[in-house]
C-alpha positions in Angstrom: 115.4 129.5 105.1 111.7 129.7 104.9 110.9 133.6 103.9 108.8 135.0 106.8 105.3 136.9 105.8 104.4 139.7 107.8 100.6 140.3 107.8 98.8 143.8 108.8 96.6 142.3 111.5 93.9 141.6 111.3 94.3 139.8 108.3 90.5 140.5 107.0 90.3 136.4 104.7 91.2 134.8 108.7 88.3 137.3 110.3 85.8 136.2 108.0 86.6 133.1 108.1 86.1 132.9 112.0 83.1 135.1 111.5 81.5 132.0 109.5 82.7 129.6 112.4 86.0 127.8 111.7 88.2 128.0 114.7 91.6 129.2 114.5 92.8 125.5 114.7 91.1 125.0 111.4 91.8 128.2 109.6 95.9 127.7 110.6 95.6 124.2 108.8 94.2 125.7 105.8 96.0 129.0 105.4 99.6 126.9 106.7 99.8 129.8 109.2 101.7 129.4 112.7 98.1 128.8 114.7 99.8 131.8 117.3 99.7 134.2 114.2 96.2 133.8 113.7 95.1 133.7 117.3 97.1 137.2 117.8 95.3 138.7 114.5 91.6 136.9 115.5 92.5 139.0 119.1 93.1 141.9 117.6 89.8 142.0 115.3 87.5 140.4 118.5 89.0 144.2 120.1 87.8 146.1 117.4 84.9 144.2 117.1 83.2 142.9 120.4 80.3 141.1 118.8 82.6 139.5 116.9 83.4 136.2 119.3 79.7 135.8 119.7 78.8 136.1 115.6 81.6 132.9 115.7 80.0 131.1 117.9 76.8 131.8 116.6 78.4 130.3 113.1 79.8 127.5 114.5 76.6 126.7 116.1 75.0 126.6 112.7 77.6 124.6 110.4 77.9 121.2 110.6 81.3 119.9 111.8 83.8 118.6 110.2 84.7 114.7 111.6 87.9 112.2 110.8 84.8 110.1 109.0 83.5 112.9 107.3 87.1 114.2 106.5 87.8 110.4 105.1 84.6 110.2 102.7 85.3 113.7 101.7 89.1 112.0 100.5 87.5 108.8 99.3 84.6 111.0 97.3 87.6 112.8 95.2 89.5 109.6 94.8 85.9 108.2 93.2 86.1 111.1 90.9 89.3 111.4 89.9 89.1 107.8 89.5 85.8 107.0 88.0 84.8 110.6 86.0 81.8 110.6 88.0 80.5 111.1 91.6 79.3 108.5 93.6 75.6 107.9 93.8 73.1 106.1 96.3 72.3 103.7 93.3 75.8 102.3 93.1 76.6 98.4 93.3 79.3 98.8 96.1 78.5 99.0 99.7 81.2 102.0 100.0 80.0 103.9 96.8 76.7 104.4 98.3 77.8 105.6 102.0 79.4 108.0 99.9 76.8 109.2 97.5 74.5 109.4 100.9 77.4 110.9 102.8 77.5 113.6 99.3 73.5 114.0 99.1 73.8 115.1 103.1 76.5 117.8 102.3 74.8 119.1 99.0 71.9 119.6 101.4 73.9 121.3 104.0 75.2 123.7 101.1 71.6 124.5 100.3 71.1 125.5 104.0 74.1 127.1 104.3 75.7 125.2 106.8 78.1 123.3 105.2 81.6 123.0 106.6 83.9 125.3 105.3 86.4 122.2 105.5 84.5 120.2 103.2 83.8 122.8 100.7 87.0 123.8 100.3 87.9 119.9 99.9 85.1 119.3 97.4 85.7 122.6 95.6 88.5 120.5 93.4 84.8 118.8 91.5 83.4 120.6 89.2 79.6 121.3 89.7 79.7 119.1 93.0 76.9 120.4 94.7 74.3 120.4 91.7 72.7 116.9 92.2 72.3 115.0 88.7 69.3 114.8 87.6 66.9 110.9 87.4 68.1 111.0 83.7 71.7 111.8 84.4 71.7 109.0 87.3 69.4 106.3 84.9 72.6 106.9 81.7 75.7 106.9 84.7 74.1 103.7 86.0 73.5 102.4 82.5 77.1 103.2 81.4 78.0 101.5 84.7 76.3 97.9 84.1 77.4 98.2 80.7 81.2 98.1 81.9 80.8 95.8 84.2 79.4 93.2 82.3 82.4 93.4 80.0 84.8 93.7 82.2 82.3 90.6 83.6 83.0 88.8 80.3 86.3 89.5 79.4 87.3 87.4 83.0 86.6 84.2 81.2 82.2 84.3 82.3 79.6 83.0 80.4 76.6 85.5 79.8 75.5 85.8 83.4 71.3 84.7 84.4 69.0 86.2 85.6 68.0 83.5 88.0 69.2 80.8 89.9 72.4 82.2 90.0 75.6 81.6 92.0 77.1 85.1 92.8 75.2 88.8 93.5 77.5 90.0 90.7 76.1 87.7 88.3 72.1 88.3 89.3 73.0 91.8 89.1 74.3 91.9 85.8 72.3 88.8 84.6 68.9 91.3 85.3 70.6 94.0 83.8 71.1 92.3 80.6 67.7 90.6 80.5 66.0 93.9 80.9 68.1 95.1 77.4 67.0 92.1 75.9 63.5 93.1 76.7 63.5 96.8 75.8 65.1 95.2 72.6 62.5 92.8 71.7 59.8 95.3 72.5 61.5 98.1 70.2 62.4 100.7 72.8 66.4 100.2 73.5 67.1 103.4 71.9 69.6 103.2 68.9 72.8 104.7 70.6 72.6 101.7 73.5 72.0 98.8 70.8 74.6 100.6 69.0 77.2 100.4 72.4 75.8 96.8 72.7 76.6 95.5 69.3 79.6 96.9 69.4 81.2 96.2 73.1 79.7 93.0 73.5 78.6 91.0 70.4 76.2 88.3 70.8 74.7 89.4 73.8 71.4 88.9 72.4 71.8 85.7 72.0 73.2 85.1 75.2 74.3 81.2 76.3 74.6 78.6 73.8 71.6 75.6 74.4 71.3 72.2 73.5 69.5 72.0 70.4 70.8 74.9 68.2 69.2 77.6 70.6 70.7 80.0 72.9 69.4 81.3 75.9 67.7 84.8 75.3 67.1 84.3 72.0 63.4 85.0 70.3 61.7 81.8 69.4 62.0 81.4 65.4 
């Protein structure tokens, strides 16, 4: 039998939360509260306090509301992370992985305001420093790290090293640019020493690239 928890009304965490707009329907769904319980304690502090119905509304006014959409990319934008160690950006290579790091840059802003949805930030409260966008140098080394996987993860499925033009696939132009621009820095002495380093070591030969008639292969420096 499920113990029952008796609650000197009004229970002050349910008040402010209606004070800073989420309806009782919401604030039952968080707290697992019978949605009766909190309705009788929100009555009782809307007595004691008569502004208090119109500082709600006021609230609610202001915040942006939660959706099923929203409430999805806030699930899929955890899964990312948990998945990935990262958080989605705009930048990424998937069509889905940029809604969500557009759909994340919209509530980051809305946090700023201060009217993000108390839904979503007690959803995205389980990621660390989610609301601190990364910085053009923290998004340039994620997406770096990114190509860098892929193109082995590229290799590993049986591909040759993938061009840069005329190719057959997205995934191979993609990744084919990628590469030729680290051959590039390379030959123009500024791949830093950690990246040649990862290079070398996660993908050996790639240089070099595709083997040519005549003893050459494609990407190499001309002797």
């Amino acid at each position: 039998m499920k113990t029952q928890i008796h609650r000197k009304a009004p229970e002050p965490e349910w008040v402010l939360m209606y004070r800073k707009g989420l309806p009782p329907t919401k604030i039952a769904a968080v707290t697992g509260a019978p949605l009766g319980t909190v309705r009788y304690h929100l009555g009782i502090a809307a007595q004691a306090e008569p502004g208090l119905r119109a500082e709600h509304k006021a609230a609610r006014g202001a915040v942006t509301r939660e959706t099923s959409r929203g409430l999805q990319n806030m699930a899929d934008t955890i899964t990312f992370y948990e998945k990935e160690g990262r958080l989605p950006t705009t930048g990424g290579k998937p069509a889905r992985e940029r809604a969500l790091g557009a759909w994340l840059t919209y509530q980051r802003n809305a946090a700023a305001a201060g009217t993000l949805s108390p839904a979503y930030r007690g959803g995205l409260a389980v990621i660390p420093d989610w609301n601190t966008p990364p910085t053009r140098t923290e998004e340039n080394a994620a997406r770096w790290n990114l190509r860098l996987a892929e193109l082995v993860k590229y290799r590993k499925a049986g591909n040759d090293w993938p061009l840069h033009k005329k190719t057959s696939t997205e995934e191979e132009w993609v990744l084919g640019v990628w590469l030729h621009g680290q051959r590039i820095n390379h030959r123009n002495g500024i791949l830093t020493r950690n990246r040649k380093a990862q290079l070398n070591s996660a993908l050996p030969g790639w240089r070099e690239g595709r083997a040519r008639s005549g003893g050459r292969r494609a990407g190499s420096p001309p002797m």
